[in-house]
N, C-alpha and C positions, 0 to 999 in steps of 0.2 A: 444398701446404704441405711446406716439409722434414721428412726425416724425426723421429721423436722421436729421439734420442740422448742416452749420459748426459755428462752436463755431467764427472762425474769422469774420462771416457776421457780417456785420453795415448797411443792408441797410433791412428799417422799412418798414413799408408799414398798415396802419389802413383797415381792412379787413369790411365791411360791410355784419352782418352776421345776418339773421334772422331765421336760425335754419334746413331754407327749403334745399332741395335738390341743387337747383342752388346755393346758398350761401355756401354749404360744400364743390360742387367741385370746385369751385373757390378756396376758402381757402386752398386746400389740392393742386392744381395743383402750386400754390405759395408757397404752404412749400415744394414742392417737388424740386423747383429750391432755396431752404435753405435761405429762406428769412424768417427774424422775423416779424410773423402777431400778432395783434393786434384788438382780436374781439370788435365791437362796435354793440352792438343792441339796436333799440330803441322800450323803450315804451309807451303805449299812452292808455286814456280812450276810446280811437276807436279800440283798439286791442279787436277781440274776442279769449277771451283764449281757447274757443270749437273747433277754426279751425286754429288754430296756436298753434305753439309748446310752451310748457310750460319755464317761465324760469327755471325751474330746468334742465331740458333737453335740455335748450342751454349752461348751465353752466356744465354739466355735456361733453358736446361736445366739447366744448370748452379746458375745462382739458382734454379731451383725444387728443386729435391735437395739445395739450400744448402752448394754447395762452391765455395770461391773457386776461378776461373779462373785458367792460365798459359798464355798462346799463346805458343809459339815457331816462331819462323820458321826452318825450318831448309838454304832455298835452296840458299845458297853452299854449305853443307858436301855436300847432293846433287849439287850442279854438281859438285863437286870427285871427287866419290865414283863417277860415270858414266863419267868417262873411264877409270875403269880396275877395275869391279870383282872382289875378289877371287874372288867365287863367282860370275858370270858374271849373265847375263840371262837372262830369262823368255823366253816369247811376242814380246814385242817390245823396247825396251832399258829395263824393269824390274829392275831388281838387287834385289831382293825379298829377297834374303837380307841382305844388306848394309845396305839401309836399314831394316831392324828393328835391325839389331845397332849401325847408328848413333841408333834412335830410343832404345834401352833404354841406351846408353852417357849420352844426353844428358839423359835422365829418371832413372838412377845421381846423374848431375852435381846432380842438383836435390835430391839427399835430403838431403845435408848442412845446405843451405840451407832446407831446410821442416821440419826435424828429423823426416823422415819416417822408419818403417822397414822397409819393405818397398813395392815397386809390385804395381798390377792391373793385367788386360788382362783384354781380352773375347775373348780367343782360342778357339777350338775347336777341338780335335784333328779332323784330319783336312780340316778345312773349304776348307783353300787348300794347294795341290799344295808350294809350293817351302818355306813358314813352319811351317805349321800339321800340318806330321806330327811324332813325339815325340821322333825321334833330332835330328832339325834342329832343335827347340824346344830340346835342351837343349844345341844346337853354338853355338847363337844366343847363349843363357845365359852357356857357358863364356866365347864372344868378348870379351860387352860386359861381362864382369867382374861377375856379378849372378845365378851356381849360388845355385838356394835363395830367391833374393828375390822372384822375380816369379809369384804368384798369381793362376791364371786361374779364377776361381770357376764356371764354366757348364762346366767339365772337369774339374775338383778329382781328383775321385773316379778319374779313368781317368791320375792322374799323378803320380809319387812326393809325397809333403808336403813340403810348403815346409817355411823357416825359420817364419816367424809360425805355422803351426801344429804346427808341433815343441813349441814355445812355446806354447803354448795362445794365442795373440793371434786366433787366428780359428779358430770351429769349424767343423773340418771335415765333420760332419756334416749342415753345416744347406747345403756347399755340393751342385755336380750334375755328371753324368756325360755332358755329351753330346759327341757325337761325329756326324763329316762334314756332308754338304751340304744335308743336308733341315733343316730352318729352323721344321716343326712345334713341338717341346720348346721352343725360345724363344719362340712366339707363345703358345704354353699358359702358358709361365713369366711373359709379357707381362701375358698377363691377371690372372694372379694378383696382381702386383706392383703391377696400376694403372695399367703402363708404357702410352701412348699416343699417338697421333700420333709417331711413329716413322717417320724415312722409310724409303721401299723399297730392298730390297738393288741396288744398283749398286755399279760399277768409280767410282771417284774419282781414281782413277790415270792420270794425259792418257801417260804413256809405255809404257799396254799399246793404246793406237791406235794402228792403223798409218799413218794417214795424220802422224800426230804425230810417230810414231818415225821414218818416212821424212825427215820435216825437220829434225830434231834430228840424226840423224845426218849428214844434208849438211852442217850449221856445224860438226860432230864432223871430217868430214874436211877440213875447209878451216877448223880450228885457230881457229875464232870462236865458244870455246863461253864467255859471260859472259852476264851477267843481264839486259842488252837485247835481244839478239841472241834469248834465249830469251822475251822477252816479247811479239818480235815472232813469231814462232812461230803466235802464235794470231789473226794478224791478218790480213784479203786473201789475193789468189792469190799464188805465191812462184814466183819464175822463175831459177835459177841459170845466169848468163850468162858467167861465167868462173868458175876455182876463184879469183878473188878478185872478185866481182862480185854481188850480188846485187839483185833488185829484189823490191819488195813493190806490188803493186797492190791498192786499197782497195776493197773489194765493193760498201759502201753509205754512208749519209751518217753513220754513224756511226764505222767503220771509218777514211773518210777524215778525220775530227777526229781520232782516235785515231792517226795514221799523223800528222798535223802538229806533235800534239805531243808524239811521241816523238824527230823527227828533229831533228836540229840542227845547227850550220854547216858538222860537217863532211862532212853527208849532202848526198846531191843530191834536193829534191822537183819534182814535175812534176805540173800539169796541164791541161787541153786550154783557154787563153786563151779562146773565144767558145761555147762548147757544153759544157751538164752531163755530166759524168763523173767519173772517177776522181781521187784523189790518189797518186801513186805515190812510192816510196820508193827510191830507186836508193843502193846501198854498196859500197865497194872503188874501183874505178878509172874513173875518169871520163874516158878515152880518149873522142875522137868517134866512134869505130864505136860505143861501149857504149850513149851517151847518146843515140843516134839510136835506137839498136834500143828501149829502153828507153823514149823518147819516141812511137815508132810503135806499140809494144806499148800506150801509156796510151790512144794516140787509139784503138785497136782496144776498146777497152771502153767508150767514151765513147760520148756519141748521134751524132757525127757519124762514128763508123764505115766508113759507105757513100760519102765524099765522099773524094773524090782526094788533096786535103793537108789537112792540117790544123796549128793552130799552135797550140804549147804552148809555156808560160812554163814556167821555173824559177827556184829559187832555193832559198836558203841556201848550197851550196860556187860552184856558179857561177849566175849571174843572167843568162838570156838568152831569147831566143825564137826558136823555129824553127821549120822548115813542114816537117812529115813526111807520108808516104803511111801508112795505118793497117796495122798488118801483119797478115798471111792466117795461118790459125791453123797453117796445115803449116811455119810458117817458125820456129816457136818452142815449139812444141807439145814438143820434146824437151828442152827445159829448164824446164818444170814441174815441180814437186817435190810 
């Protein structure tokens, strides 16, 4: 059941909630002094759905703590925000500093609209290296225009008062002081609250992978960084056959549905005409040397592998059939990404 709240509160507050643990006891320690939240979670082509909560299960959390939902998608504006950002990257091409200060600019953008005043986060001092230490929390602050607004209740205590509790709008006594990477103080505060079925702490983030960041940055240097381009990303093996060429080969039978119908007329697809295998994805320059390599590369994964030629159809940019020898993995093994 939602929480009890008084029907007379007026004071809003946009909840920054991404499904995890620290985002729930925030949220609940804010409905519990009967403040109307206002969940905002965002989405993004960098979100791994395998280690992050699903949107249904934030939507479903959501209705149970009785706060209307806002998903934003905030894609394009990360795409846009990679290619160059101001405070650089993490571990891998994470801009972690940058994309807080664009999430708290765009969740700014929404108070007007929700006549909210003030946002939460579930942040914890100390908890994450590049965001979550106090001089950066409050560089973060200054950037996205929002010194003062943003209240992290599971750290209150260890970080100057907000606005809303300058203002008496939220007491600061009833919030908590925790601090770094141990994850005890929230599970005890968990229990206390009710909070349950919680998923486990994982990364959600597909650009602190390295094998992810390594292919992202190959479309980064060869100027094809847009929203297909990164959605194939997560699809099949990837073979970079010129700086204008790439192919995408499909792993399994679902891969290769997902590989036909991302491609279109002006892609080249391939697959092996009389024997089960792959769908392949060929982009950029459809030269004969590419489409040959490219079509010996598909029968190299296919079952007929082990057989001298093999013949593969295409179609969508061109329509043909041709008989290639399967290629030996020393032959192309240096253009895997």
């Amino acid at each position: 059941m939602p929480p009890n709240r008084s029907e007379e509160s007026t004071v809003t507050a946009i909840s920054l909630f991404s499904g995890g643990l620290d985002s729930r006891l925030a949220a609940k320690l804010m409905l519990q002094q009967g403040l109307n939240l206002i969940a905002l979670h965002f989405c993004s082509v960098f979100v791994s759905e395998k280690n992050a909560p699903g949107v249904s299960d934030i939507q479903s959390t959501a209705e149970e703590y009785g706060m209307p939902l806002i998903n934003l998608d905030i894609s394009d504006d990360m795409i846009e925000l990679i290619k160059e950002p101001e405070h650089g990257f993490g571990s891998g091409l994470n801009p972690c500093i940058d994309c807080r200060i664009l999430q708290l600019q765009k969740a700014k953008g929404l108070m007007n609209e929700t006549e909210a005043q003030f946002l939460v986060t579930g942040e914890v001092v100390g908890q994450r290296p590049m965001t979550q230490q106090k001089a950066m929390m409050r560089h973060i602050q200054q950037r996205a225009n929002v010194a003062g607004l943003v209240l992290r209740p599971l750290s209150a205590l260890l970080l100057d008062p907000t606005i809303p509790e300058q203002k008496g709008l939220v007491d600061r006594n009833r919030l908590c002081g925790f601090s770094g990477r141990q994850r005890t103080p929230q599970i005890e505060l968990a229990e206390k609250l009710e909070v349950h079925d919680y998923p486990a702490p994982a990364g959600g983030c597909r650009l602190t992978e390295p094998g992810y960041a390594r292919r992202l940055e190959d479309i980064m240097k060869c100027s094809r960084m847009n929203r297909k381009n990164i959605e194939l990303l997560l699809l099949g093996r990837h073979f970079r056959i010129d700086s204008d060429t790439k192919l995408i080969v499909g792993r399994d039978e679902k891969e290769n549905g997902e590989l036909k119908n991302r491609g279109s007329e002006a892609d080249l697809m391939l697959e092996c005409a009389h024997y089960p295998g792959p769908t392949s994805l060929l982009m950029g320059c459809y030269c004969e040397k590419n489409v040959q390599l490219a079509a010996s590369i598909t029968a190299r994964y296919g079952k007929a592998k082990n057989l001298d030629r093999v013949e593969i159809k295409s179609w969508g940019r061109k329509k043909l059939t041709l008989e290639v020898q399967p290629a030996k993995d020393e032959n192309f093994a240096g253009m895997m990404l």
